[in-house]
Structure formats: structure tokens, C-alpha cells
N, C-alpha and C positions, 0 to 999 in steps of 0.2 A: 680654527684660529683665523683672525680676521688678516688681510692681507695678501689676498690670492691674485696672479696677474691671470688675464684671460688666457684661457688657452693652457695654463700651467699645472703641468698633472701633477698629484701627489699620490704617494702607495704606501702600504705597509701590512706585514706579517706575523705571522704566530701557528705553530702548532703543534701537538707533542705525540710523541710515540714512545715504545719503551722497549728497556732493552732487559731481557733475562737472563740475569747469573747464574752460574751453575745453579742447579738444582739438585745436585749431586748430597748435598747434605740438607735437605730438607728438616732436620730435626737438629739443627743450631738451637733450635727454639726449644726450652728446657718441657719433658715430657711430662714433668708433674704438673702444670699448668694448664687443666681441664679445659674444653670451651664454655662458658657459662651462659646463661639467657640471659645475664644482664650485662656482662662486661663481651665487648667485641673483641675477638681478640686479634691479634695481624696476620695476615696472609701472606707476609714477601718476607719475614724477619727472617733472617737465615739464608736468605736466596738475592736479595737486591739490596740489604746492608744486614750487617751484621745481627748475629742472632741472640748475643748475651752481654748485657748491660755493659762491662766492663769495657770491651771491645768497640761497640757504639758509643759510647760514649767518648771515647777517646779519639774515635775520628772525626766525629763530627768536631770536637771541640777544635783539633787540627783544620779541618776545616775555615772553621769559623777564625782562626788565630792566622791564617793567613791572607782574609777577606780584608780591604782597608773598611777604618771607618769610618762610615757618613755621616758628612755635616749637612743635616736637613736644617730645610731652611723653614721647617714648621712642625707641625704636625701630621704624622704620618697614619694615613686611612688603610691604606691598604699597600700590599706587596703581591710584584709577578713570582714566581718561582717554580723550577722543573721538577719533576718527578721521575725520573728516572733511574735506575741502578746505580749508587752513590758512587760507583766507582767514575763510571759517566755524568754523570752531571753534578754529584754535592757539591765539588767548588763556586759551584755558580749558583746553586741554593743558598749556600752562606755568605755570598754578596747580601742575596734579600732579609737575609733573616740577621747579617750584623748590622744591619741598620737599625734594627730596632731590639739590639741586645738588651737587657736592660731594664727596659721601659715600662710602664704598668697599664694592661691594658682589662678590662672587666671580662671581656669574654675573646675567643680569636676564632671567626666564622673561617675553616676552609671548605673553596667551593673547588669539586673536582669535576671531571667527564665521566661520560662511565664510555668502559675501555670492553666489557663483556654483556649488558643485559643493555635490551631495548627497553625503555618504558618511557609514561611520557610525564611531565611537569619536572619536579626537583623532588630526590629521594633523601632523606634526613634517619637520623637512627635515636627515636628517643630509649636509648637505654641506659644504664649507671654509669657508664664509662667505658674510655677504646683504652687496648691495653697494647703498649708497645715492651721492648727488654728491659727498659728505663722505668717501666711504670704503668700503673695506670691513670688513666686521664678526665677526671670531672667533665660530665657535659652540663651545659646551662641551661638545665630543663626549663627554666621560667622562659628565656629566649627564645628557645623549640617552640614550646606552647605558643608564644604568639605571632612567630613565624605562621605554622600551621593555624592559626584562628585566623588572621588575616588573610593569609591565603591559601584557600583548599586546594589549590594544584603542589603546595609543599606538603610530602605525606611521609608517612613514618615506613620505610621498606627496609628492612633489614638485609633483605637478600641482594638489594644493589650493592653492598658493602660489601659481603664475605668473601669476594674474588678480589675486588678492587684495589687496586694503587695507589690512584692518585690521589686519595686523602692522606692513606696512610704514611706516605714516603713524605710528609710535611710533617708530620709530628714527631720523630727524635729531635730536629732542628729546633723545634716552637719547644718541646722541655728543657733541653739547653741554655735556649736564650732566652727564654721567659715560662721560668719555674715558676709554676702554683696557677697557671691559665685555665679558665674554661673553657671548653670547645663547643662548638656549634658543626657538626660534618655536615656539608650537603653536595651529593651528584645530581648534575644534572643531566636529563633523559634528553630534553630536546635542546640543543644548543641554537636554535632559531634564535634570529632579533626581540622577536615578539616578547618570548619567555626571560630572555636577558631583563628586558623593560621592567615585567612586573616584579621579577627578582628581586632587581634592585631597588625599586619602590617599596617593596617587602622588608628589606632588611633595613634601608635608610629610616621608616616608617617606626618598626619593632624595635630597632636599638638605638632613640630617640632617650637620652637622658642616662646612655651608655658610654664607655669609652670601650671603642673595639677597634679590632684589625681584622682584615677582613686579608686574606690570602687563594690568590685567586693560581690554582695549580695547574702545569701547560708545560707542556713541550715545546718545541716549532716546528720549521719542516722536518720530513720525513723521508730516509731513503732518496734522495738528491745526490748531483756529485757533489762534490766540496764549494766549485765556486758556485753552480746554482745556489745552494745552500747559504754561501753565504749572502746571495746579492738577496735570494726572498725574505732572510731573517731580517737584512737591514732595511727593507723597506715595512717590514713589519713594525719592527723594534722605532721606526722614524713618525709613525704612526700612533704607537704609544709616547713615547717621545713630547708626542704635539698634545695629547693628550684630544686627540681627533678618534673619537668611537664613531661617527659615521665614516671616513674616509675609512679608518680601521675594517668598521666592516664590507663594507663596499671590495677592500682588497683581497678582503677574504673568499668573499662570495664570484668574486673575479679569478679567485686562484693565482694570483699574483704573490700571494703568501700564504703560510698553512701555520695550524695549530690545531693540534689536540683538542687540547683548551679553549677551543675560542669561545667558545659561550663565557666559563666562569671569566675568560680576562675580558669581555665586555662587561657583565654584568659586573663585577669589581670593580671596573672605570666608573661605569653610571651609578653606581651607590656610592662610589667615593667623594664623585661628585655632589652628589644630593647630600654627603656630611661636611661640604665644606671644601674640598681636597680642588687643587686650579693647576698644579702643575705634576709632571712626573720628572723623576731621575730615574734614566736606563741606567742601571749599577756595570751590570759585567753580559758579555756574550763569548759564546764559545761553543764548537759542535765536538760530535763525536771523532772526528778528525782531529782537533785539536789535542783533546787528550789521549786519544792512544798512537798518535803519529800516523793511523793508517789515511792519509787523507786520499788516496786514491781506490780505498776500499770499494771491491765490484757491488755489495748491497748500496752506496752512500751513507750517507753520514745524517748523521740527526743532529738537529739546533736545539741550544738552550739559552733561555735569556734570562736576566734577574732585572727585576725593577722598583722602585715606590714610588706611590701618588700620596703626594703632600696637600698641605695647606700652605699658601705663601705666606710672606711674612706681611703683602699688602691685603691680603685676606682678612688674615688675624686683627690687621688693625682696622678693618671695617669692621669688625665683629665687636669689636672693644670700644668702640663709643669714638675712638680718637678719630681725629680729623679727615679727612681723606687728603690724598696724595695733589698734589695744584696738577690742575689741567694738564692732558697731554698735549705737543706740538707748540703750534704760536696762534695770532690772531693775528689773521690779513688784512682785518676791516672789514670785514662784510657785516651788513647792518644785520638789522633785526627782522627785517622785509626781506632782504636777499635769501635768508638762510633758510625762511619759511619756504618762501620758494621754490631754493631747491626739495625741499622737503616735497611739496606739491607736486612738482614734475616728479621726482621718481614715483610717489607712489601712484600718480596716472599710467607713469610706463611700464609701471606693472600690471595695473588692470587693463590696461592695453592690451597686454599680452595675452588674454585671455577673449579677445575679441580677432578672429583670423584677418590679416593685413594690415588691421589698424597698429604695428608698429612700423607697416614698411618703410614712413617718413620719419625721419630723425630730425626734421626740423623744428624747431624749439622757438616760437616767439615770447621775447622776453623785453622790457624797456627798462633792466639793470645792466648798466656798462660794465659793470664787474663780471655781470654772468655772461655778456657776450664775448669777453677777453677769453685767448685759450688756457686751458689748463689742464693739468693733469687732475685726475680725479677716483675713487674712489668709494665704490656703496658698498654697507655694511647692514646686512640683516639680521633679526635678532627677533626671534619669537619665546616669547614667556623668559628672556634674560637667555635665552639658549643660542648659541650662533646658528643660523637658517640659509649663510649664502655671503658670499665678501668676493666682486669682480672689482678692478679696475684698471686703469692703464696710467703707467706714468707719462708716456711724451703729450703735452701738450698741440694736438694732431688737430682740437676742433672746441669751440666755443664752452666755455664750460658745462652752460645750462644742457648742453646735448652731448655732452660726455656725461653728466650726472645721468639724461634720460638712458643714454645706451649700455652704463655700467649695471644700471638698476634692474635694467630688463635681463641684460648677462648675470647679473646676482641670484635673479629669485627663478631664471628657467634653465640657467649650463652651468651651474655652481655643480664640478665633475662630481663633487664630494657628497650633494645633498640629491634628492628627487625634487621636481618641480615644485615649485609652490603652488600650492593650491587657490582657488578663488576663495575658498571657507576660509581661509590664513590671512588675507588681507587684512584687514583689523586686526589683529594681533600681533601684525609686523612691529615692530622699531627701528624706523630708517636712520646710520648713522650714515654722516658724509664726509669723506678726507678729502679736501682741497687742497694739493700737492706741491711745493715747490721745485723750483729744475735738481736733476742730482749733481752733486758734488765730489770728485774723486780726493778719496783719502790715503795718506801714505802710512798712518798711526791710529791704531786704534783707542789714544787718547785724543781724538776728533771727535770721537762719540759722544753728545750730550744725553744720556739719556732720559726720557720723558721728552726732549725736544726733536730727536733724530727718530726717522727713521733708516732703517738699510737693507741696501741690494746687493747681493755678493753674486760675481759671477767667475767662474769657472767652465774653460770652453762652451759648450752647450748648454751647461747648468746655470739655473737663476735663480734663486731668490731675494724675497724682499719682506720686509718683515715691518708695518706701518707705528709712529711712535707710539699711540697707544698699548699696543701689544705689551713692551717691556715693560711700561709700570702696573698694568695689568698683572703680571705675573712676579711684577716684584724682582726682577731679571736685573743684574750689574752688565757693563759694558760685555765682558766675555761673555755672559749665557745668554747674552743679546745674538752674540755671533755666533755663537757654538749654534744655538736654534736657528738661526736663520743659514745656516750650513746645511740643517738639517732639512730645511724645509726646502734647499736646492736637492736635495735627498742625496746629498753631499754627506763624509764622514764630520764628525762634530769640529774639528781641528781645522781643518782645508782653512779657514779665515789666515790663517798662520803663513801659508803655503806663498813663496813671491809670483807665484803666476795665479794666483787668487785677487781678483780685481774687487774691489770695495767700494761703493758707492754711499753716502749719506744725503737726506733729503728732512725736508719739516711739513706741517701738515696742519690747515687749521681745519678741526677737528668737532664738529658740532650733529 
């Protein structure tokens, strides 16, 4: 997300673990009901939720009747949700799955971890159908097949299934809320970056003239005490949130947050993106503390999150022929020479940066009196439409033309979120530039123009700042303006509310 001051860390988490119910009645699940070679049948019915139709069904539906329901502000790609022992987490499953009660979708991809067998690429089950106490469940053979044609590291393992969870603990919820689905299961063996990537290429690629939901299944942390627990989920959850899959991973891989899941809830971000999807709503969080009171339990506690990634509604209306949104920010005046300009200098002081010293002078000769004026400023990189890097600084400390050169150089080499730019990537940068006006302290959050404001919220050590583009980008009203830039001080969503919550508004000309 564009907007980052130098220096300003962001984090975020995920990761699932599970918890086992008695096991004491293993045969809840009715003994006339053979295994077959072609229907899969469950392995936890009876032990992590209920083992006879009547009884699952009845809770989930409690479940679901005490989830509120969401007003998406599009259309919805994909959903986060746990898998664990219904007793421990369903309430927070049926956040993600009442949001798309309902709704009609051709096929419903759930991607799990595998929790018992190593192997490697993504395991899938092309057989007749998985059978839960409700039913059994249509798979979308046509979908499998060209999963699998497309990419041969998607292969047909049956045996990553027969133990596993974390598909199965998502479907009593998916026949509830949307009876008559087809399924697509897939675990994944190796939750690396790499494999998320082509995943999601895979599936955005394959269900290209589909309507589907894509349900990406995860825990959080694991075995923590309570408040670690809670500080890793929330910078997890701030991370999806932003709808930031590099910072996401980055915090993963930093162990500043944990998930189970973390492959499928990458690989769900990057395919949801590739259908369309630009914002998320975190629905509900809660650990295992929460629900059984034990929050100083000597194992710790386990995190669950529920979430969905939307399409916005300014999305929608680029997709629809209709007009785009008028400019973000204001115009300062800078001609049409100025602006090239700056364009020039950053992208020099990026290749700069690839030549040893030759950034060490940040002197900037320039003969536009605009660009010698100070200013606050702003670079914003963008490779193939994708965000690659966004440093800048508000106080106007130094000549603009050499805060463009020194933002640009902070963007494409100490952007915390991204790796270096490469010299190969030059060319296929898109430099954007915010020319920043001074901030303004607000007492009302009817101050907020939005598409013209941006804002900084600070809270003792906490900052954020969130550039005007951003909010019409995502299609954001005043509040999700603040709620998210709350967030991105990795502040609770609300803090804007708080009277020792300081608010700042600034404008931005924007080219």
C-alpha cells in the first residue's frame, strides 16, 4: 500500500494449529457408511465437530445466526477461515462464511496445509466427491483437470487427504451457507513463496470465465501466552488487512507472526488479486483463551482469524466501462517540464544506486524555482500495476528536486516490505510522485475530503499516514480511511476515535 514514511516498520501474522476433541467416540460417524474409492469420506466427524447430520447442522447454523452480517462493498474472491475443533474456533469460521451466505458461486476452491504428510507441489483429490454427516459433496472435475494440465506440480494424492483437517473442517460451514457447491480440495506440501506464486497464477488462470470463492484455511499463532498471542495475530491480521502479501510474508518468515496456513492465505491473497479483489475486511478474531476463559492456560492459546477479500466498488466501476473517479489530491502548478523532471531525477537515483558512491551526493541541479522550493515529498513504485516500494517524508527539510532524488532511492533499495530493486526492473518501474502539502491538525473527522486529504494519525510512538490516492483507490469513505490508517500505525482499527489520538490532514499533487 502506497504511503510509507522512511523508517516506518509494518508487521503482520497468521498461523494455525489444531486442537483434538475427545476422541473417545470415534464412531459418531454412522458405521454403515463404507469407505469408497470414489467418495473421500471425513476423518475428524465425530471428534472435531459433530458426527450425525442433525447435530452439525444445528450448530453450525447457531453458529452462523450469531455471526453479524457483512456489507461487502463488492464482490467477494476469497475468504480467511480456521480450522479447528468447532468447539474452538467455529464462531470465527462463521464470520467468514456469513458473509457469503447465500450467494451463488460455480465452484468453492478450499486450499489447506497439510498438518501429517510431507510432499511437495499442491495435493488435490480428483475423486466423485468428499463426504461430510450432511452429505456428500460434488467435485468440479472439469476445474481439477485444468488445474492439473496447467500445472504439473498440482497432482491428484489421495493420501494427503485421508488424515487431514484442514480442508475438511470448511465444509459443513460451505453446505450451510451455500448448498449445491462444487469443490475443488487442494493441500499444499510446500508453503514457500515460490509455490504460493504459481498457485495462484494457476487457479486465477483456470477459473477465468468462472464464478468462484476461493477459501484459504489457517489457524494463527500457536501455543503463546495470551497477550503474545494476541500482539502476533494483530500484526498478522494488519497485514491482511492492508491487503500487503509481501509485508505479510516477510512477517512470517521473520516470525513476528505465525500461521498454519500461511501458504494457502498467501496464495488466496495473490489469486484473489489476479480476479479482481483490491481490498480486505478482517471480519472477527479470537483465540483459544477467548473461548474457554482459560487465558493463562500453561500450553498457550491458539489464534483464529476470519476474513474476506473483496472487489471494491471503485474497481467494479473500472471494470464496467464507467468513468473513473476525478484525480486524487489537488494541482500545485507544476508544468509539464517540472513534472517530467522530477520523473528524471528519481529514476536516475535509482540507477544511481546501483553504481557504489554515486548516490553519496544528494545534490540536485535543477533551473525550476518550484523544484528548488522545499517540500515534502513522496515516491511511489509500481512494477507491472503491482506496488514495488513507496518511501517519503513529510517535513519539508530540503529542495524538493532532492527529496524526490533521496525518497526514490529509500523506495526502490529500504522499502522494509520489498527486496531491493533490481537493475533488470528499471524499465519496468512506474514512478509515481506526491508533492505534499504542510499538515493540518484536525479536531472532526468531517474535515476529511476524501480523494483530496491525505492522513497521519499519531498516537504516542505510533504513525501513520495513509497518501490521498490510497482512499479512492480502494474505494474507502471517511471512516475506512481512518480505521486503515489506524491500522497501518499497527494501531487497533478504532484508536482514530480515542482523544489522545492526534489527526493530521495534508493534500498532494499527485502525478
Amino acid at each position: 500500500m502506497p504511503g510509507t514514511f522512511a523508517g516506518f516498520r509494518r508487521f503482520f501474522p497468521f498461523l494455525a494449529v489444531f486442537f483434538l476433541l475427545s476422541a473417545a467416540n470415534p464412531g459418531g460417524l454412522q458405521a454403515a457408511q463404507p469407505a469408497s474409492a470414489l467418495i473421500h469420506d471425513p476423518a475428524v466427524a465425530g471428534t472435531w465437530y459433530p458426527g450425525t447430520a442433525s447435530e452439525l447442522r444445528k450448530q453450525v447454523e447457531e453458529y452462523l445466526a450469531r455471526a453479524p452480517s457483512h456489507d461487502a462493498k463488492g464482490k467477494i474472491a476469497a475468504v480467511i477461515s480456521p480450522h479447528a475443533g468447532f468447539v474452538y474456533s467455529g464462531q470465527v469460521a462463521a464470520y467468514a462464511f456469513k458473509a457469503v451466505q447465500g450467494q451463488k458461486f460455480d465452484s468453492v476452491i478450499v486450499i489447506g496445509p497439510s498438518h501429517y504428510m510431507a510432499f511437495s507441489g499442491v495435493a488435490t483429490y480428483d475423486c466423485a466427491g468428499f463426504r461430510t454427516p450432511l452429505g456428500v459433496i460434488a467435485l468440479d472435475t472439469d476445474l481439477i483437470a485444468a488445474l492439473m494440465k496447467r500445472e504439473p506440480r498440482i497432482t491428484n494424492l489421495p493420501d494427503a487427504f485421508q488424515q487431514e483437517h484442514s480442508v475438511e473442517a470448511e465444509l459443513p460451514f460451505l453446505q450451510v451457507a451455500l448448498p449445491g457447491f462444487k469443490l475443488v480440495p487442494l493441500i499444499m506440501g510446500n508453503p514457500d513463496i515460490g509455490t504460493c506464486r504459481w498457485l495462484a497464477e494457476a487457479i486465477a488462470e483456470s477459473a477465468k470465465g468462472k464464478s468462484i470463492l476461493i477459501v484459504a484455511s489457517s489457524d494463527l499463532s500457536h501455543y503463546h501466552s495470551y497477550d503474545v498471542a494476541v500482539e502476533m495475530d494483530r500484526l498478522l491480521l494488519q497485514k491482511v488487512g492492508a491487503f500487503d502479501t509481501e509485508g505479510l510474508w516477510q512477517c512470517l518468515e521473520n516470525h513476528k507472526c505465525e500461521a498454519c496456513g500461511r501458504g494457502p492465505i498467501i496464495a488466496a491473497m495473490l489469486a484473489a488479486g489476479k480476479l479482481g479483489a483490491d481490498r480486505c475486511d478482517i471480519l472477527k478474531y479470537a483465540n483459544s483463551g477467548d473461548v474457554t476463559g482459560e487465558k493463562m492456560a500453561p500450553r498457550g492459546v491458539v489464534g483464529y482469524g476470519a476474513a474476506c477479500l473483496e472487489r471494491s466498488s471503485a474497481n467494479r466501476d473500472r471494470d464496467s466501462g464507467e468513468p473513473e473517479k476525478q484525480k486524487a489530491g489537488i494541482d500545485l502548478g507544476f508544468s509539464k517540464e517540472d513534472r517530467a523532471e522530477l520523473r528524471t531525477i528519481a529514476k536516475k537515483a535509482i540507477e544511481a544506486g546501483f553504481t557504489p558512491g554515486a548516490s553519496s551526493s544528494r545534490r540536485v541541479e535543477t533551473a525550476s524555482r518550484k523544484l528548488k522550493e522545499p517540500s515534502g515529498a513522496f515516491v511511489t513504485l509500481y512494477k507491472k500495476g503491482v506496488l514495488r516500494g513507496c518511501i517519503g517524508q513529510i517535513v519539508a527539510r530540503m529542495p524538493l528536486a532532492e527529496a524526490v532524488s533521496e525518497m526514490a532511492e529509500q523506495a526502490a533499495f529500504h522499502d522494509p516490505r520489498f527486496p531491493p530493486v533490481r537493475a533488470g526492473e528499471v524499465d519496468d518501474l512506474k514512478i509515481e510522485i506526491s508533492v505534499l502539502t504542510a499538515l493540518q491538525k484536525i479536531d472532526s473527522k468531517d474535515d476529511i475530503q476524501v480523494g483530496k486529504h491525505g492522513i497521519v494519525i499519531v498516537r504516542g510512538a505510533s504513525v501513520g499516514l495513509l497518501l490521498p490516492q490510497v482512499a479512492t483507490e480502494y474505494g474507502w469513505d471517511r471512516t475506512e480511511f481512518l480505521e486503515n490508517c489506524c491500522l497501518k500505525a499497527g494501531l487497533p482499527r478504532d484508536t482514530w476515535k480515542d482523544k489522545e489520538t492526534e489527526i493530521y490532514i495534508f493534500s498532494a499533487d499527485v502525478f
